[in-house]
N, C-alpha and C positions, 0 to 999 in steps of 0.2 A: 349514855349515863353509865359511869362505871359502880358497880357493887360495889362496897368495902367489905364486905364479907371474904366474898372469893375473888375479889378486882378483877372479873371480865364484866366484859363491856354489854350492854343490853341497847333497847328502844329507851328514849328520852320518856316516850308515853308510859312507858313500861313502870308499874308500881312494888313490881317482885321480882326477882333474881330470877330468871329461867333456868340459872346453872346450880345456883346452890340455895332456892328457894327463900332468903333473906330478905327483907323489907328493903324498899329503896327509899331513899332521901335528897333529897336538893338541898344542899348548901346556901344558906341564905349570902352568904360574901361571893369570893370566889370560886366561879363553879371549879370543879373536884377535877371535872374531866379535862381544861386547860392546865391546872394546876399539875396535874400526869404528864400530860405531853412537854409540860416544862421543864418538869422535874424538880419541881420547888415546891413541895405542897410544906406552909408552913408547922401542920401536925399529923404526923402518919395517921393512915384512914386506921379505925378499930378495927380489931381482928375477933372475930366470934370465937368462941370456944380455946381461949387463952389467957394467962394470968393480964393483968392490968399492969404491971411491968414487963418493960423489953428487955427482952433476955440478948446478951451480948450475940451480937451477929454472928455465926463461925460460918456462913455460904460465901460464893465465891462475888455475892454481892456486896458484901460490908465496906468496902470503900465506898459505897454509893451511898449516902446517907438520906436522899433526895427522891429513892423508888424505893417500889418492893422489894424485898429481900430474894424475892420470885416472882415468876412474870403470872403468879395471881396475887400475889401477895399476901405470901402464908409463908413462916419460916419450913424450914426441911423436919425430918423428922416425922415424929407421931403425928404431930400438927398435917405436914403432907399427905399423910396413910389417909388420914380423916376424909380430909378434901377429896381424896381420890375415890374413896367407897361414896361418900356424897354423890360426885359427877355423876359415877358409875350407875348410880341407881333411879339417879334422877334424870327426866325424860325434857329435852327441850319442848318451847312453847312452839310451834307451828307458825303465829303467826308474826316473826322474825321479819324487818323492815332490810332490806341488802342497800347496799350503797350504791349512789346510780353511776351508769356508763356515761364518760364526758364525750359526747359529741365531736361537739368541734375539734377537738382534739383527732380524734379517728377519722374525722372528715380531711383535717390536714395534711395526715400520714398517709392517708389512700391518695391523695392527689401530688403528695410526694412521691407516691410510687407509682402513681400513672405519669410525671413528668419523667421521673429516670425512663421510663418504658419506654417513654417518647423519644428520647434522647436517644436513648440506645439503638431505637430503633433507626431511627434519622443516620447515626452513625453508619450504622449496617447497611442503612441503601444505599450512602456514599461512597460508601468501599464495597460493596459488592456489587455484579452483572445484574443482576434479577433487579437490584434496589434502582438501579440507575436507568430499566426499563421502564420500575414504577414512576419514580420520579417526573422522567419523558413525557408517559403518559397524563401523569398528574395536571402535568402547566402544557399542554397542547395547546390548549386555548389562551395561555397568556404566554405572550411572547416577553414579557418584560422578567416575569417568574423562570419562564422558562431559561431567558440570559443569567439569570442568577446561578439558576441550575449548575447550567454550563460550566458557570467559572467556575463553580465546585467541586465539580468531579472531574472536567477535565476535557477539553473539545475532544481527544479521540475517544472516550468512554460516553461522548454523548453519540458520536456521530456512531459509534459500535449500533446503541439503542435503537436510534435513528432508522439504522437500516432493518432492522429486527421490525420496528414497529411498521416500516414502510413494505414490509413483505406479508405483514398480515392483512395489510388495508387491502395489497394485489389479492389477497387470499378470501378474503371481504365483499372484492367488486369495486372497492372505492380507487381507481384507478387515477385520478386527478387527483387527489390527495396522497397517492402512495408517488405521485412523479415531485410533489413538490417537497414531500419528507424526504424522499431519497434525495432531491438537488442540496437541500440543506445540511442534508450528512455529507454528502461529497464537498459543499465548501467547509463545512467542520476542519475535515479532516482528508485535503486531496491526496493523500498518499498512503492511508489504510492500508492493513494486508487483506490481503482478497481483493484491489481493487477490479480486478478484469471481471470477475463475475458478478459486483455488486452493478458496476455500469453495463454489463451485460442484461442486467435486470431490470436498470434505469430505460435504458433504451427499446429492453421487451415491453415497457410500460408504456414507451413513446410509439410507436409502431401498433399498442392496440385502442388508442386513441386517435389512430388515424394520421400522427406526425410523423412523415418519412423524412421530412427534412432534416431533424433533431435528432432522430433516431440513426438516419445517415451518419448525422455528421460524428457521434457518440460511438459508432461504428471505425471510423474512420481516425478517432481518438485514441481509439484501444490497437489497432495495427500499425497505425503509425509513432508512437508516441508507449505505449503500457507495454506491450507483449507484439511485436511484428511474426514471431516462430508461432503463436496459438494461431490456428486456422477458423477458430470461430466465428469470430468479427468477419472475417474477409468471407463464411460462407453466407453470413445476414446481410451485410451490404450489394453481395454479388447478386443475391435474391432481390432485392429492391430494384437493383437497378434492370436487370432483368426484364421484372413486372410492368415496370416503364417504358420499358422497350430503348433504354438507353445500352444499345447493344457494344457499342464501339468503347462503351467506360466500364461494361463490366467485361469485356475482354482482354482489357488493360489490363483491370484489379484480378483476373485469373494469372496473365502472366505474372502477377507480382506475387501473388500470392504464391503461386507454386517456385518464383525465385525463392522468396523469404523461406517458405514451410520444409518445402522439397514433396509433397504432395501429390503425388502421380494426379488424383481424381484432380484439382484443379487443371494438369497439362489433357489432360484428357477431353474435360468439359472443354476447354478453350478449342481446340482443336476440331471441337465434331460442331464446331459454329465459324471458325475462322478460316478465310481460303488459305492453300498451299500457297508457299514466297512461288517467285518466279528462278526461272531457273536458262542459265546459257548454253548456248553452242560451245563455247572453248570453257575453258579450266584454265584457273587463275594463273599465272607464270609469263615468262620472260618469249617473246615473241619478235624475230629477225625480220624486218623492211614492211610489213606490213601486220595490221590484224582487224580480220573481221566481227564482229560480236553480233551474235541474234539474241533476244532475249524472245522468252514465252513464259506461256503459264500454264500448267501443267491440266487445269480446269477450263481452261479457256475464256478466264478473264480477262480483262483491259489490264496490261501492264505501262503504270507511271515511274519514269527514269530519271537520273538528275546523274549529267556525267561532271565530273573533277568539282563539286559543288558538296562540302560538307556542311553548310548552313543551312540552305534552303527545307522548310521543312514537305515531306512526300505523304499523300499525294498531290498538296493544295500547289506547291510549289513547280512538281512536276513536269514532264514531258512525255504527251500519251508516245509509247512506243511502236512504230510502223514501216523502218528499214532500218537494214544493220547498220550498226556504227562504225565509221572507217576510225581505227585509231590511228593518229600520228605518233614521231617517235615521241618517247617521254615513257613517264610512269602515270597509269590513269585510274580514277578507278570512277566504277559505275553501282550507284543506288537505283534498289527499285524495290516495288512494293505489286501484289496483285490486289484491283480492287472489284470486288461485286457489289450488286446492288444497294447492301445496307454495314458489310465489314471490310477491312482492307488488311491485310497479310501480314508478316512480321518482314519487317527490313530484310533484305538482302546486301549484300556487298561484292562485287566482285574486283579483284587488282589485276593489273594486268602491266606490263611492261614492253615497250616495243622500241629496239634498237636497229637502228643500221650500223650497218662495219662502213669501218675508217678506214681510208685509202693509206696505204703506204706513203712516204716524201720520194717526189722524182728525184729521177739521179741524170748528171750528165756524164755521154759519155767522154767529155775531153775534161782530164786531171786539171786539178788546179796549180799556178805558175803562171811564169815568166816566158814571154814567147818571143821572138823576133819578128815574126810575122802575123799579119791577121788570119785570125781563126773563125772555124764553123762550128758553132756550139748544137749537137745532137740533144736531146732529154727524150728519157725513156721510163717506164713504170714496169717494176719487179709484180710479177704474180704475185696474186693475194691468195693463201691457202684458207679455207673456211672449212668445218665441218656441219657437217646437215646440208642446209639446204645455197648451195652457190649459185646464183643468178648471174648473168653476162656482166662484168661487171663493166659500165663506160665511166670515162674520166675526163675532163678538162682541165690542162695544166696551163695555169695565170705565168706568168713571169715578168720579172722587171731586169732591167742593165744601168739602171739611171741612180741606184742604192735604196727605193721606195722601197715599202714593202706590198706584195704582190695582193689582190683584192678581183672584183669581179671585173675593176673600169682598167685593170692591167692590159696589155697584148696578150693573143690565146696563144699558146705554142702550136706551130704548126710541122709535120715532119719534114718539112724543110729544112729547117733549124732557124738559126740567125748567125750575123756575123759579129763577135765583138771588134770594139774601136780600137784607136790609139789610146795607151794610156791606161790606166790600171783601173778595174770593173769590176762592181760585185754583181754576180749573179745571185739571183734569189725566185724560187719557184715552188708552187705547190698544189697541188692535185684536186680536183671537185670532184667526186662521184654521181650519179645520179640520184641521190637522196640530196645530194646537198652538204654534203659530207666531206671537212676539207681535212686536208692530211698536214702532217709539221711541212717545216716548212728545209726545203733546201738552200744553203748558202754557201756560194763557192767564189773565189777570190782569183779574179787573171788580169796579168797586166802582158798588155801588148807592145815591145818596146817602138817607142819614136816620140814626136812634139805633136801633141794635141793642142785644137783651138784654144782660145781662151773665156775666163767666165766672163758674163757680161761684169763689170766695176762700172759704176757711175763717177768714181775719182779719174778713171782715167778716158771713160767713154763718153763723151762730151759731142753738141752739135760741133759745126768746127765755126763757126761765127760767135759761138757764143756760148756762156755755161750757166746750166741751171745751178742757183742758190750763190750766183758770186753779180752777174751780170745785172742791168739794173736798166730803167724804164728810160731813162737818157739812153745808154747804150743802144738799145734797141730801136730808138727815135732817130740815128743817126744812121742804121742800117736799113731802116725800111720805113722810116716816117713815122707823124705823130698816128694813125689810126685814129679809129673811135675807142674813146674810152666811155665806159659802162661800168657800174659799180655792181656786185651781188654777193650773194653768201658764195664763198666756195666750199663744195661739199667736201673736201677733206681736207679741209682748214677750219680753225672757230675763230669765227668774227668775219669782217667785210673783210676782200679783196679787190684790186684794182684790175677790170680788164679789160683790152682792150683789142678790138676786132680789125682784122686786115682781111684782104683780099685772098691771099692763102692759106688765112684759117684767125687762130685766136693765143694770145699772152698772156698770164695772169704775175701780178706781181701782189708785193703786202703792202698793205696798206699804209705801212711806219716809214719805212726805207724804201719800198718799191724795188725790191730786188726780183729779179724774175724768178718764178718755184715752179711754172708748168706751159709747156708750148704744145700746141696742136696746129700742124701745118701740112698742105698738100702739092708744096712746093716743087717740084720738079728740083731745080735751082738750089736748093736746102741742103747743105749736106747733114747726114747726122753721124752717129755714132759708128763707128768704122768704117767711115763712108759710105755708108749707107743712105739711100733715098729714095721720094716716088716714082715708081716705074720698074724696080726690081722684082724676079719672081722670087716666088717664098723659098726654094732651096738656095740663091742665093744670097738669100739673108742669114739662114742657117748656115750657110757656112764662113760666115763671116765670125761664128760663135761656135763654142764647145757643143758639138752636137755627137750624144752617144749610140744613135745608132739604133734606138729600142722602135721596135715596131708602133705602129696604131692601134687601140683597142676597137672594140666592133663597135664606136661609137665615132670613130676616124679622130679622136683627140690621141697627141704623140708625146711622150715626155722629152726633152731632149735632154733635160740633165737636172739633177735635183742635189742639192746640198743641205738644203734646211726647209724650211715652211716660207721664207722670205729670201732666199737665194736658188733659185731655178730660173730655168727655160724650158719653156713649155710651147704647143702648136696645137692651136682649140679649133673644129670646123664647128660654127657656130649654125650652117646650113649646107645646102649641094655647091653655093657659089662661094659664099662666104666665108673668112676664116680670121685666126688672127694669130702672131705670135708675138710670144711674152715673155721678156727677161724681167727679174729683179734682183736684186742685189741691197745688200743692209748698209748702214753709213756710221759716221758717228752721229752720239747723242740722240739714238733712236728714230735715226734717221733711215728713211730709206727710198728708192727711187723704183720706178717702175717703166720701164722702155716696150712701147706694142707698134707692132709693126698691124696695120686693118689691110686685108686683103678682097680682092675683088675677083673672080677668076684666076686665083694663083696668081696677082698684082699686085703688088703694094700701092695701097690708093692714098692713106693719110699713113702720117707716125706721129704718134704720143707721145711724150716725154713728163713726167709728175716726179717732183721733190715732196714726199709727203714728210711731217712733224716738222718746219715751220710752225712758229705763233704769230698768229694777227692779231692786233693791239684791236 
């Protein structure tokens, strides 16, 4: 209720001004106090102690025509002075009603500011180390909160957390719980900084829970794979295997580890567990006609060897070692390992080399040329100079006169010499030492003037009854009758052949034409090719043909002249009685024919005669 005396405001109950002691009134229309706040009161309230007309406004309210003229509603002036000794002396009522606190309203604001708090706070764990600890902590138990988590700060700020929270569980006791917070931070986030000593911590965990296997292998992670130069890992794993008595894998991971770190104490440990390598008689290097090798072992272990063998692995592979090794010549080399009862040594290698000397090329002593007469050919071998060590040296010199080249089934030269033929001869000779060791080769050119035999030709060396590949199954029915005929495969023809068997032997012709292509006959009576026939001894067969003259080799086979692979004559002793000699000669059309004289005592007992490449239909 406002006073109209001095318009402040009182208790609605209130019957008197407390300010300026005035009687109060209620409005029977509209109450007083709306009509203020509106600012429409349709008749200014009475002013006590003033004329009954309104004196023209001069305050700074006079455009308001609708309030006080003052905010009690008393013009300025004496009027004011009044009011103010009034106040002054007059004491309020005590029992003054205050206006209430809105509740809800404060209820609102405080949970406005406990929501920013919220917020803010949230923010702050998000972005900071400590928040994203709580956090972690917060949803341990809900996995699904806690993937939220994740996404929001960040898989490597969780897995940071992760490790943090999994080293106090270690710190805790709870050792099953700190292996499985640590695995979850390592798949967070497998490439952390720090990771060597975070898994160094995982695997401390795995190892006091009694898992050496996991711990091993988390070992064996971190030096092969994180850090191989940090010697940590390789000394936890080295310790495992150790305790197990897996002696031969932590003597491995010692030498690795001191390759990798450069570590003395790893070269050390290994050593005062592992036997000494084995060790030889000679020193690696280059060795003349022979070399012996002894291995040992400095401990007097078993030593297992693997000679010229770099696959096989030592000592499963092996070969226990118990007389020296003869090396032959080559380059060789010898593995070996010493092994005792529960370790085996570090590889050894030893190379070695072992050559014989090359014999010099014999030389003859008669020049090469044109001679008028036959000659005696000498061969001789120049000194071999060697330094170090010169053994006697022996030689066998091979040689040929027939143009082959010389080999071990050649004649041996003997200091007798030999004689060359008619006729122009290559000589060719070369040296065998007693290693086996053959020397170049000498080649010297002499021609002997006069007429030499001639080569066997099948164009011109013909039976004299008859010619192979012209003559025919008629023909030969009118020389010596129809025979038996018998058909069979002949083996150097394809397809049948016709043949037919006589009293002196056998005929083969072809099967289309019947032309004769092979006779075997022990005729007496027969003449063959240069007049030739049974009953002759073998040098007069030879020299009915180009015969040069070249000794027997030590197996009594003689070359007598060679031109190609299918133009020679040759004299084979096929045993102490038995022998045979053999011309051929080439043809046209890849023809070629083959003339053997079979001997029996130095006899001629049959002659052959073969047309080979014919076709049989």
């Amino acid at each position: 209720m406002i006073c109209e005396r001095c318009g402040m405001r009182s208790d609605n109950s209130a019957r008197i001004c407390p300010h300026c002691g005035a009687p109060l009134r209620v409005s029977a229309g509209t109450d007083a106090t709306a009509e203020i706040r509106q600012g429409r009161s349709h008749e200014p309230p009475p002013v006590y102690g003033v004329s009954g007309e309104r004196p023209v406004r001069t305050s700074r309210y006079a455009q308001d025509a609708g309030r006080p003229e003052n905010h009690r509603g008393i013009g300025s002036g004496e009027e004011d002075a009044a009011v103010k000794r009034v106040r002054k002396h007059d004491k309020p009522i005590r029992n003054v009603r205050r206006r209430g606190v809105n509740r809800a309203l404060l209820l609102t604001v405080l949970a406005a500011l406990l929501l920013v708090a919220a917020v803010v706070l949230f923010v702050l764990a998000i972005r900071l180390p400590q928040g994203h600890l709580i956090l972690m902590r917060a949803t341990a138990n809900n996995p699904e909160r806690q993937e939220r988590i994740v996404s929001m700060i960040g898989e490597e700020a969780a897995a940071q957390a992760l490790w943090q929270i999994g080293s106090e569980q270690i710190d805790q006791g709870y050792i099953a719980q700190s292996i499985e917070t640590y695995t979850k931070a390592y798949e967070l986030a497998p490439e952390i900084d720090g990771l060597y000593q975070r898994l160094l911590s995982l695997a401390d965990a795995y190892e006091a829970i009694g898992s050496l296997d996991e711990a091993e292998a988390l070992y064996q992670k971190l030096y092969t794979e994180v850090d191989e130069q940090n010697p940590l890992a390789y000394r936890y794993a080295i310790d495992i295997l150790t305790d197990q008595g897996r002696l031969f894998e932590a003597t491995d991971l010692m030498q690795l580890a001191y390759d990798k770190t450069g570590e003395l104490s790893f070269k050390s440990q290994r050593e005062s567990r592992v036997p000494l390598a084995p060790v030889a008689d000679k020193e690696n290097g280059r060795y003349m006609n022979s070399c012996l090798v002894t291995l040992s072992s400095p401990q007097g272990y078993d030593v297992y060897y693997l000679l010229d063998d770099a696959e096989t692995e030592l000592p499963e592979g092996g070969m226990l070692f118990s007389e020296p090794l003869n090396l032959t010549e080559g380059t060789h080399e010898i593995r070996a390992v010493c092994v005792s009862s529960e370790l085996i040594s570090d590889e050894v290698n030893f190379r070695y080399t072992v050559w014989f000397p090359v014999p010099s090329a014999p030389k003859s002593r008669l020049l090469t040329g044109v001679y008028d007469n036959p000659k005696r050919v000498y061969l001789y071998m120049e000194d071999i100079k060697i330094t170090g060590d010169t053994p006697d040296q022996q030689y066998v010199i091979y040689y040929t006169i027939d143009g082959t080249q010389p080999n071990s089934d050649s004649p041996i030269y003997t200091s007798e010499g030999f004689m060359l033929p008619v006729g122009r001869t290559t000589l060719r000779a070369v040296a065998v030492n007693q290693y086996g060791k053959v020397s170049n080769e000498y080649v010297g050119t002499y021609k002997i003037n006069g007429t030499p035999q001639k080569l066997f030709s099948a164009d011109k060396m013909q039976f004299k009854a008859f010619t192979l590949g012209k003559s025919t199954y008629e023909n030969i029915r009118k020389l010596y009758g129809a025979g038996q005929e018998t058909g069979e495969n002949a083996p150097t023809l394809t397809g049948r052949a016709l043949r037919v068997n006589y009293e002196w032997g056998s005929a083969w012709f072809t099967s289309d034409e019947q032309v004769l292509y092979a006779i075997s006959t022990n005729n007496p009576a027969m003449i063959g090719p240069q007049g030739s026939k049974v009953g002759m001894r073998s040098a007069e067969v030879t020299a009915l043909y180009r015969d040069c003259g070249q000794a027997a080799n030590a197996k009594g086979n003689r070359s007598l002249y060679s031109n190609s692979a299918i133009d020679y004559g040759r004299y084979w002793k096929d045993s102490d009685t038995a022998a045979r000699i053999e011309y051929a000669c080439s043809g046209e059309d890849d023809q070629y024919t083959v003339l053997t004289y079979h001997l029996e005592n130095d006899t001629v007992t049959r002659i052959d005669m073969t047309l080979y490449g014919l076709l049989v239909e």
